[in-house]
FIPA-657078 format. One record per atom (N, C-alpha, C): residue in three letters; z, y, x. Coordinates in steps of 0.1 Angstrom, whole numbers, padded with zeros to 4 digits, always signed. Atoms other than C-alpha are relative to their C-alpha. Layout:
<banus>
ALAZYX ...
</banus>
This chain:
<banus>
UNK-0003-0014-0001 UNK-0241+1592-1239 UNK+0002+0005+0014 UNK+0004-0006-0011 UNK-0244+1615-1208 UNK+0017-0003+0002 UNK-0016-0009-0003 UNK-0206+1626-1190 UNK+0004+0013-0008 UNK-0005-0012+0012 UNK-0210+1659-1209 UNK+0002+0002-0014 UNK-0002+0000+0018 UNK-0211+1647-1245 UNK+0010-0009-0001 UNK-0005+0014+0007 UNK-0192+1613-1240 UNK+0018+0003-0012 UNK-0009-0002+0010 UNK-0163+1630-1260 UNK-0005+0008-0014 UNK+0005-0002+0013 UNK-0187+1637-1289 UNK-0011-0012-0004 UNK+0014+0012+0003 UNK-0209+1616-1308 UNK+0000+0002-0019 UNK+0009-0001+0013 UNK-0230+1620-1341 UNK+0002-0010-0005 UNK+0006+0009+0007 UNK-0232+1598-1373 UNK-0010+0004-0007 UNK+0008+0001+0012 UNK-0261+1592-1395 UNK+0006-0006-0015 UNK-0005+0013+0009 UNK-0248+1577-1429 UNK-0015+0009-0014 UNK+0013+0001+0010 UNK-0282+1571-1454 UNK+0000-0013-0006 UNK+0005+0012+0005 UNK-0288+1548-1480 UNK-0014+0008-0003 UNK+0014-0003-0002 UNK-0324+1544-1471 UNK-0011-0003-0013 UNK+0005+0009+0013 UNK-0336+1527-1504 UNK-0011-0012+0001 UNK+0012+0005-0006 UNK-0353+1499-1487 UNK-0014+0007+0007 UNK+0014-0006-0008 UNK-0379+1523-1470 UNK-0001-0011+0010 UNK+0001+0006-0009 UNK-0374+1503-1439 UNK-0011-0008-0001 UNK+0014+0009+0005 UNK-0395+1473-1460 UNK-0011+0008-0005 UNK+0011+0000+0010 UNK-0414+1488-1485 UNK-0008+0016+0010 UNK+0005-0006-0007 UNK-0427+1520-1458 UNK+0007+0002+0019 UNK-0009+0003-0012 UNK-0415+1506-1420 UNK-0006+0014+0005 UNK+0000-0015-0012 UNK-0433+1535-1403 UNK+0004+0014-0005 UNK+0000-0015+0005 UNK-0429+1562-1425 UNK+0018+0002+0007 UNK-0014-0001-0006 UNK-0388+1553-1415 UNK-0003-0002+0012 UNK-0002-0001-0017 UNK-0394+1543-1377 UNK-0005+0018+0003 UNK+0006-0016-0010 UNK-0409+1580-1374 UNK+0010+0011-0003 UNK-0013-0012+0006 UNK-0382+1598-1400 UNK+0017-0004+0008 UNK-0009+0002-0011 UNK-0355+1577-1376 UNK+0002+0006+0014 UNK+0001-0005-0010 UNK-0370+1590-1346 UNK+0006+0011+0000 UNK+0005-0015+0003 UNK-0375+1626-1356 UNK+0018+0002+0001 UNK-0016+0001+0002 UNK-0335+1621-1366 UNK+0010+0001+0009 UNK-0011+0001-0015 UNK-0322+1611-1331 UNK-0004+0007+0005 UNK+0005-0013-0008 UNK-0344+1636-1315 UNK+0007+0014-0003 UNK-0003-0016+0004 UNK-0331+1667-1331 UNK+0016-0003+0002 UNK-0017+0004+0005 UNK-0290+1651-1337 UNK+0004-0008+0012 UNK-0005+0009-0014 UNK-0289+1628-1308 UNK+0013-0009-0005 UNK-0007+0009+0007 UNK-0274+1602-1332 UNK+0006-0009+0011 UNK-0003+0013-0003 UNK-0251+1573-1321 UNK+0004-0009-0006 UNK+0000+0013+0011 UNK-0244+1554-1346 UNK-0005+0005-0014 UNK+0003+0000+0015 UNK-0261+1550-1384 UNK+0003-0009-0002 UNK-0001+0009+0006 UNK-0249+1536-1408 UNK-0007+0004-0011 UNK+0013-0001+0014 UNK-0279+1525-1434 UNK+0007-0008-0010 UNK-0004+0004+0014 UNK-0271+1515-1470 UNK-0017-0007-0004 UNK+0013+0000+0006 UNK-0300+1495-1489 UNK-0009-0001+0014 UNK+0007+0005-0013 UNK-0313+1481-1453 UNK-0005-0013+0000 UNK+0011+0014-0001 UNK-0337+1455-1445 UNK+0004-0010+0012 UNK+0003+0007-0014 UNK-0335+1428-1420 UNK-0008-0012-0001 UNK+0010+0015-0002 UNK-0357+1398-1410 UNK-0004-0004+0015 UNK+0004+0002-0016 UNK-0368+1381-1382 UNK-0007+0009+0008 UNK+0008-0009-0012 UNK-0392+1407-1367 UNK+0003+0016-0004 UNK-0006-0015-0002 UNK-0368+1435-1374 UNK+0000+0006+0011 UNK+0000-0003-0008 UNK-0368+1461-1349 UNK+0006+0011-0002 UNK-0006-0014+0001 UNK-0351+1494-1346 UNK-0008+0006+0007 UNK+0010-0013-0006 UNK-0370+1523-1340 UNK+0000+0005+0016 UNK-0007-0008-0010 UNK-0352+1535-1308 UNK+0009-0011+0008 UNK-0003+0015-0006 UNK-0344+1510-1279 UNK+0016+0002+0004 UNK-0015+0000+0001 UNK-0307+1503-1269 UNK+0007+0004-0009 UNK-0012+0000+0013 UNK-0294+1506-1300 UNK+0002-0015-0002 UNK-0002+0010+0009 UNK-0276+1473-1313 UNK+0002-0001-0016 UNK-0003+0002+0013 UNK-0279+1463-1351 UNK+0008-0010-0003 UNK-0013+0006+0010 UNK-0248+1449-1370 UNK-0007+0000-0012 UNK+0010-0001+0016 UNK-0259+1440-1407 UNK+0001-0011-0006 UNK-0012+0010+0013 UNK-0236+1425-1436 UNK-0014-0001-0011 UNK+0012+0007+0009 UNK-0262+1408-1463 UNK+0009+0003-0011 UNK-0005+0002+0015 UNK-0256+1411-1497 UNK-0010-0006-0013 UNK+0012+0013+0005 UNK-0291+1398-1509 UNK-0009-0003+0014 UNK+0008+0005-0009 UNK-0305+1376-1493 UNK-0013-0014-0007 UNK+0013+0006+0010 UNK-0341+1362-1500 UNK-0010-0011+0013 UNK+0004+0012-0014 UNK-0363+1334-1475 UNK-0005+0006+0010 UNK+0006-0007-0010 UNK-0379+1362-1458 UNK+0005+0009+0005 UNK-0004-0016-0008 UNK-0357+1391-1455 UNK+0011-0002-0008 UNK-0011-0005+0006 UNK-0325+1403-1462 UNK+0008+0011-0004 UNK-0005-0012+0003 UNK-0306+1432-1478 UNK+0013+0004+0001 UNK-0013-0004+0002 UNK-0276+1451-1472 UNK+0006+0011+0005 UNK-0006-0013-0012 UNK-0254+1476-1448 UNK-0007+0000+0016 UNK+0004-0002-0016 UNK-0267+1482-1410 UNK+0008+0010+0007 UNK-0006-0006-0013 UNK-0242+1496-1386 UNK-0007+0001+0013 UNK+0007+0004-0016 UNK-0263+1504-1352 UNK+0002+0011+0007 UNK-0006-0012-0011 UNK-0252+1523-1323 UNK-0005-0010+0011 UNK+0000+0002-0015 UNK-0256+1526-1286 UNK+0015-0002+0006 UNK-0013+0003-0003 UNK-0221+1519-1280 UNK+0003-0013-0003 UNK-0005+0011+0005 UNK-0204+1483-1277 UNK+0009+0003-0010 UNK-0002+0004+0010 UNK-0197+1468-1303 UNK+0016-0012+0000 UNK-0008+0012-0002 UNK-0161+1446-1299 UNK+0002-0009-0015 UNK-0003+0003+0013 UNK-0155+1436-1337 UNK-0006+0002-0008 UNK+0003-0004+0015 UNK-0173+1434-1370 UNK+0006-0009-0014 UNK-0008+0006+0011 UNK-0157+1425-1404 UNK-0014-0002-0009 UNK+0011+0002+0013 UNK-0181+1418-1433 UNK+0008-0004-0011 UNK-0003-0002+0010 UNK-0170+1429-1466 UNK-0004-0004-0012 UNK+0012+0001+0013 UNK-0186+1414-1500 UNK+0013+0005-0010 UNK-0003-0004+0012 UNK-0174+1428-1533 UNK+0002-0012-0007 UNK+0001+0006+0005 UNK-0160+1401-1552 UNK-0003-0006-0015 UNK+0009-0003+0009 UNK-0177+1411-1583 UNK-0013+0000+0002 UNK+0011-0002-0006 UNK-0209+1411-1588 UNK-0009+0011-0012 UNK+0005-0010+0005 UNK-0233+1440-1602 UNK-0005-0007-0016 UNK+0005+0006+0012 UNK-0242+1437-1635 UNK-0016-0003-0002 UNK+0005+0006+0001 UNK-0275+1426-1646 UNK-0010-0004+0011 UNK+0007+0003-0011 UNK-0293+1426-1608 UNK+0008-0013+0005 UNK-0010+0013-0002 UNK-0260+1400-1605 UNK-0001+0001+0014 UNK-0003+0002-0020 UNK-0257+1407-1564 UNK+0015+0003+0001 UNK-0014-0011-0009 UNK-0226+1417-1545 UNK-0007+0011+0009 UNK+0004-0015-0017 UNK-0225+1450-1524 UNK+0008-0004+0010 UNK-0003+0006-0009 UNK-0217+1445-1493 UNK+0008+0014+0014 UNK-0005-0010-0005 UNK-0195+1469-1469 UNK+0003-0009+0015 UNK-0004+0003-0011 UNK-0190+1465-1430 UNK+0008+0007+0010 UNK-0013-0010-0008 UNK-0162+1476-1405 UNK+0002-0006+0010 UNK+0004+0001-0014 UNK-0172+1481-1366 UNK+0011+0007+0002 UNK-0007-0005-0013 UNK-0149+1483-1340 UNK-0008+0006+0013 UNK+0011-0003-0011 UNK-0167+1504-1314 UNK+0008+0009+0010 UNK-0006-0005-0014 UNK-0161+1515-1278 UNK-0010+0010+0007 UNK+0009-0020-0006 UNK-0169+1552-1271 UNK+0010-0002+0012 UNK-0005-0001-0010 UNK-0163+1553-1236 UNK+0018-0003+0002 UNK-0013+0005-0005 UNK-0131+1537-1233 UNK+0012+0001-0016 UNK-0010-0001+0019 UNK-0117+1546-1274 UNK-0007-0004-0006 UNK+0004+0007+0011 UNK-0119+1525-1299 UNK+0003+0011-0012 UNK-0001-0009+0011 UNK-0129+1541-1329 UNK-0014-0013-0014 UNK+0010+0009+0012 UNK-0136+1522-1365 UNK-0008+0004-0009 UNK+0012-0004+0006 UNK-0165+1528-1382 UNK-0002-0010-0014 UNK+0002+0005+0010 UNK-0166+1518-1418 UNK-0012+0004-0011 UNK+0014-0003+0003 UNK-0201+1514-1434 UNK+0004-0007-0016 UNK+0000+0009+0017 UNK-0196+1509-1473 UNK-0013+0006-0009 UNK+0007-0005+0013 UNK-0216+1505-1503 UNK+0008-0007-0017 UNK-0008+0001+0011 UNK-0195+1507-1531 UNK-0010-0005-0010 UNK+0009+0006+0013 UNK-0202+1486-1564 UNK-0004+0012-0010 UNK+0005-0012+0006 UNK-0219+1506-1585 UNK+0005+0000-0021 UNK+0001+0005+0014 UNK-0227+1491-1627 UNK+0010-0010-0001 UNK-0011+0006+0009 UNK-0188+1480-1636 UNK+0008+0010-0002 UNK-0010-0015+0003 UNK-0163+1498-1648 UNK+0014+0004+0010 UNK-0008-0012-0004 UNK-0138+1519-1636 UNK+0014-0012+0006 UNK-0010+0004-0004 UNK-0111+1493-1632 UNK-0005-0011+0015 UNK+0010+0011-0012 UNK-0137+1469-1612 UNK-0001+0007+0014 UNK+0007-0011-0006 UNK-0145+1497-1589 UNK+0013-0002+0007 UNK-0013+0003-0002 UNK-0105+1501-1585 UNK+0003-0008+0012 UNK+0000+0019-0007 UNK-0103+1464-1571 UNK-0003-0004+0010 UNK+0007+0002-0014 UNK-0129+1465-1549 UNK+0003+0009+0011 UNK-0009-0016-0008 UNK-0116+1500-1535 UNK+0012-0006+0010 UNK-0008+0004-0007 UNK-0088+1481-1527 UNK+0006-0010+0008 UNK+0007+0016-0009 UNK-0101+1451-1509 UNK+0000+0011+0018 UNK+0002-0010-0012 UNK-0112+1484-1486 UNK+0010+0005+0008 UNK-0011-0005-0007 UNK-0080+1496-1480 UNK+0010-0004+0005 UNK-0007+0012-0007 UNK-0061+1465-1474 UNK-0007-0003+0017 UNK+0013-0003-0014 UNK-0087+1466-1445 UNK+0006+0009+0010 UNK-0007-0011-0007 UNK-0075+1503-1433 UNK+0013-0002+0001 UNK-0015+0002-0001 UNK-0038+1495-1438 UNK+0002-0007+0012 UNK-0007+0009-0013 UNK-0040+1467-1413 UNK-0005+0010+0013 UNK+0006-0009-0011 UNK-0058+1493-1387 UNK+0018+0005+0008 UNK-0010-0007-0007 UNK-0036+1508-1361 UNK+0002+0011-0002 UNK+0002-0016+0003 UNK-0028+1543-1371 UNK-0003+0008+0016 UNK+0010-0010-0012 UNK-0038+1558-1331 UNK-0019-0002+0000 UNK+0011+0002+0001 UNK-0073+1544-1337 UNK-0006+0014-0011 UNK+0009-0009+0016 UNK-0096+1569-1356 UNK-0008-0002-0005 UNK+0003+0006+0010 UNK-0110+1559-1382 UNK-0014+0010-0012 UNK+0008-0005+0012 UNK-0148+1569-1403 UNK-0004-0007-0010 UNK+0007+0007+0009 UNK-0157+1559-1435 UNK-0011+0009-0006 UNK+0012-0007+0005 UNK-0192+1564-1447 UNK-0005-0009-0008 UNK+0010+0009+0010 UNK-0219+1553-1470 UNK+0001+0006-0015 UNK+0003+0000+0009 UNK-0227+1552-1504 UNK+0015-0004-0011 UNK-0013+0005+0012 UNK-0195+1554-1531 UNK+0000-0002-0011 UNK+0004+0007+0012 UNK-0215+1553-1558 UNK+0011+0008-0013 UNK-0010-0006+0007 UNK-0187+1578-1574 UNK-0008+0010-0010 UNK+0006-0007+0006 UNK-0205+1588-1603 UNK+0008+0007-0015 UNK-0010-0011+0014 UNK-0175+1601-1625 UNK+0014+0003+0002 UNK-0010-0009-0010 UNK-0145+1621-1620 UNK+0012-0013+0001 UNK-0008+0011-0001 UNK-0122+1589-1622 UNK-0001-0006+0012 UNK+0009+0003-0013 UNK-0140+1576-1591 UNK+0003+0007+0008 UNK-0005-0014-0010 UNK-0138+1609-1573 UNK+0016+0001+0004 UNK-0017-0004+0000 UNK-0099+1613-1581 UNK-0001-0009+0008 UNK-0003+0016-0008 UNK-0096+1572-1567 UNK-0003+0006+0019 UNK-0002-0006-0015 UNK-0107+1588-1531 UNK-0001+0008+0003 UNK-0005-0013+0001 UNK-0096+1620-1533 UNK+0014-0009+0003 UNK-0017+0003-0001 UNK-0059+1602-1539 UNK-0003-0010+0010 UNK+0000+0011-0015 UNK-0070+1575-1508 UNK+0001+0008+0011 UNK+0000-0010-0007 UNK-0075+1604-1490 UNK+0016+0004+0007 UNK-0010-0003-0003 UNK-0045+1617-1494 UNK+0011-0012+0007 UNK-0011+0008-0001 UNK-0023+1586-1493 UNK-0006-0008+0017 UNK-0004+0008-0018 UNK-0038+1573-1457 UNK-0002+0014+0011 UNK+0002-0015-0011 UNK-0044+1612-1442 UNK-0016-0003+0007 UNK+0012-0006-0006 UNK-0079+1614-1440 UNK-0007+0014-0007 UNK+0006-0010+0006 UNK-0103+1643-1447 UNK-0014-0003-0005 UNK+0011+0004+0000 UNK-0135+1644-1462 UNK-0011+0013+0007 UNK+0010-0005-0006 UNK-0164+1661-1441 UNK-0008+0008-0010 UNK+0008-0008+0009 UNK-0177+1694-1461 UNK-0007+0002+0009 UNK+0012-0002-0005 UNK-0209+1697-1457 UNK-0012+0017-0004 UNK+0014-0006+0004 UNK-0239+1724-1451 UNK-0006-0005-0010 UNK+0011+0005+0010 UNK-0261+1721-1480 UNK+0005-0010-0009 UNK-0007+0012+0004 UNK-0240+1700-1499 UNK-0011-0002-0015 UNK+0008+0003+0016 UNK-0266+1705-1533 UNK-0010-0007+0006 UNK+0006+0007-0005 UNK-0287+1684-1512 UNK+0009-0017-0003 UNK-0007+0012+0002 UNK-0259+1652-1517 UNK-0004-0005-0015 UNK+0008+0012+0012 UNK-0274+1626-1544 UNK+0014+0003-0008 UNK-0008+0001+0012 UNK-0252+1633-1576 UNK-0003-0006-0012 UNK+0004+0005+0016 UNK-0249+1625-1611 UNK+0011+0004-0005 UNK-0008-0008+0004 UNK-0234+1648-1630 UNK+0012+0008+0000 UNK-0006-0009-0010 UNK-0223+1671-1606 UNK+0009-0011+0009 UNK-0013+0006-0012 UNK-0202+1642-1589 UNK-0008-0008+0015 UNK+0009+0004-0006 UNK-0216+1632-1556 UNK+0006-0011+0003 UNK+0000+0011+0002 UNK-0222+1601-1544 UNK+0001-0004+0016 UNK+0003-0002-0020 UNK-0224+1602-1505 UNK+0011+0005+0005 UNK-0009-0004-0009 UNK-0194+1607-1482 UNK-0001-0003+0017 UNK-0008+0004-0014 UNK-0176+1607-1447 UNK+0008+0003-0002 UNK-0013-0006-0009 UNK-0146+1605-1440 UNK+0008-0004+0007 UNK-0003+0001-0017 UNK-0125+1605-1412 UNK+0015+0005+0005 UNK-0017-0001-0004 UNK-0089+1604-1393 UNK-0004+0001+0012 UNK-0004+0000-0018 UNK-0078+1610-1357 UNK-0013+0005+0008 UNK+0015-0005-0014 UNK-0112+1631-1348 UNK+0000+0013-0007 UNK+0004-0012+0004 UNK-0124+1665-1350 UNK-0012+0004-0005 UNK+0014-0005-0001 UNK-0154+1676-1368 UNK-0002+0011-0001 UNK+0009-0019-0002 UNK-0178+1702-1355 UNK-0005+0001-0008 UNK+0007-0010+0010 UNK-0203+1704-1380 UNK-0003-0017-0009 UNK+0002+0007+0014 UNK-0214+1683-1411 UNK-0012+0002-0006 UNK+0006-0008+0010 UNK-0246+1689-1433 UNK-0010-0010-0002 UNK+0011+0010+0008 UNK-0275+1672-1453 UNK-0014+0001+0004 UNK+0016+0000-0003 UNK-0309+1664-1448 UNK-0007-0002-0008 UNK+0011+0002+0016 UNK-0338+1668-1473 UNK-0008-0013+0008 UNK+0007+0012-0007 UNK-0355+1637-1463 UNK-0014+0002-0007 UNK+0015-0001+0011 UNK-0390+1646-1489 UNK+0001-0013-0006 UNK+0000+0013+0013 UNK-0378+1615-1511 UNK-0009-0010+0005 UNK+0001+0017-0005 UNK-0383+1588-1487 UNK+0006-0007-0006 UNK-0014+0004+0004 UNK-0350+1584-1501 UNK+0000+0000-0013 UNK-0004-0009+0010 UNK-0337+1585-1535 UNK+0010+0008+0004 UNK-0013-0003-0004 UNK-0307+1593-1512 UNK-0004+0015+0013 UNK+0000-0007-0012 UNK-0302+1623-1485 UNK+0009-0001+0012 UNK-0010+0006-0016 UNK-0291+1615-1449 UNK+0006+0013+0000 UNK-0015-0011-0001 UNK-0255+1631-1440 UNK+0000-0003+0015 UNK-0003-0001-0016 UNK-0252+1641-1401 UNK+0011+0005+0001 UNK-0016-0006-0005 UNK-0215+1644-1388 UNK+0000-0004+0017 UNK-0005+0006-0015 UNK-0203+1651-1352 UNK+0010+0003+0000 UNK-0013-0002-0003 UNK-0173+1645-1342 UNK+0006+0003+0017 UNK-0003-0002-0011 UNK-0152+1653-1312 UNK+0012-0010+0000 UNK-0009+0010-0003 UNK-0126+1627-1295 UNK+0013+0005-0001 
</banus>
């Protein structure tokens, strides 16, 4: 980041739906197009690829990237990547496993150094096919995580929650409340992946200011639509 922005900085949070694999260029170009207009510094992808001759679209970025399947050739899971050091990452597995695909999801939590502030970056992909108490559990794997945090650090969570019914919703709505964060309303929010009416896509965020928030029609590269937030320090 320049001297005139270094007290702001963009996220991407997309679950990409494997595009990365199953169409690399059509994402290296919809990544590009992304940072060019947003002047992203960190995404976090959901449903990401990696393998040995991974590459990121866009040079000085570092990839972080928690597995949750993994196969002889490639692997699948969360990707945290920014142009900012990186001092810490956690890697998170669900200690359930989905129902009949039988994986874990997999959630990761970067420590990153924006010009001189640490600020944590939490990349989840919530379990999706268990019930409501499973969901619970793993929720709270998440927050035993934030609890240990410093409360001066500020703190985003993003990704995929997979909150597809109001039980779910309330669960971080009342997390919300009980550690004081907000969730990032968004432009265009009828753009956010739902299921029956509950969306499924967040940010949110402590100890920062956000300027603006809003969604991106991607043309169903995705089943999912990328969320752009910038915050101020």
């Amino acid at each position: 980041m320049t001297s005139e922005t270094s007290r702001h900085f963009s996220i991407m949070s997309w679950n990409t739906y494997k595009v990365d694999h199953k169409r690399p260029q059509v994402f290296a170009e919809y990544i590009r197009e992304s940072y060019n207009k947003f002047s992203i510094d960190v995404f976090c992808l959901q449903e990401a690829v990696n393998h040995p001759n991974s590459l990121f679209p866009i040079e000085n970025f570092t990839v972080n990237f928690a597995s949750n399947i993994m196969l002889k050739n490639r692997n699948y899971g969360v990707a945290t990547i920014t142009n900012m050091p990186i001092s810490k990452s956690i890697k998170v597995l669900t200690t359930h496993k989905e129902s009949v695909i039988n994986t874990h999801k997999a959630s990761l939590i970067s420590h990153i150094d924006f010009d001189g502030q640490e600020i944590v970056v939490v990349n989840i992909h919530a379990i999706n096919f268990k019930s409501n108490r499973i969901y619970e559990y793993e929720f709270e794997r998440i927050k035993e995580f934030i609890s240990l945090e410093k409360y001066h650090n500020p703190i985003i969570i993003a990704g995929d929650f997979n909150t597809w019914n109001r039980k779910r919703v309330k669960l971080i709505k009342d997390f919300c409340r009980e550690f004081g964060f907000k969730i990032a309303f968004l432009d265009e929010p009828n753009l956010i992946k739902s299921f029956q009416n509950n969306h499924l896509d967040f940010v949110l965020y402590r100890g920062l200011s956000l300027e603006s928030a809003c969604v991106l029609d991607c043309k169903k590269i995705s089943d999912h639509n990328p969320i752009i937030a910038r915050f101020k320090l």
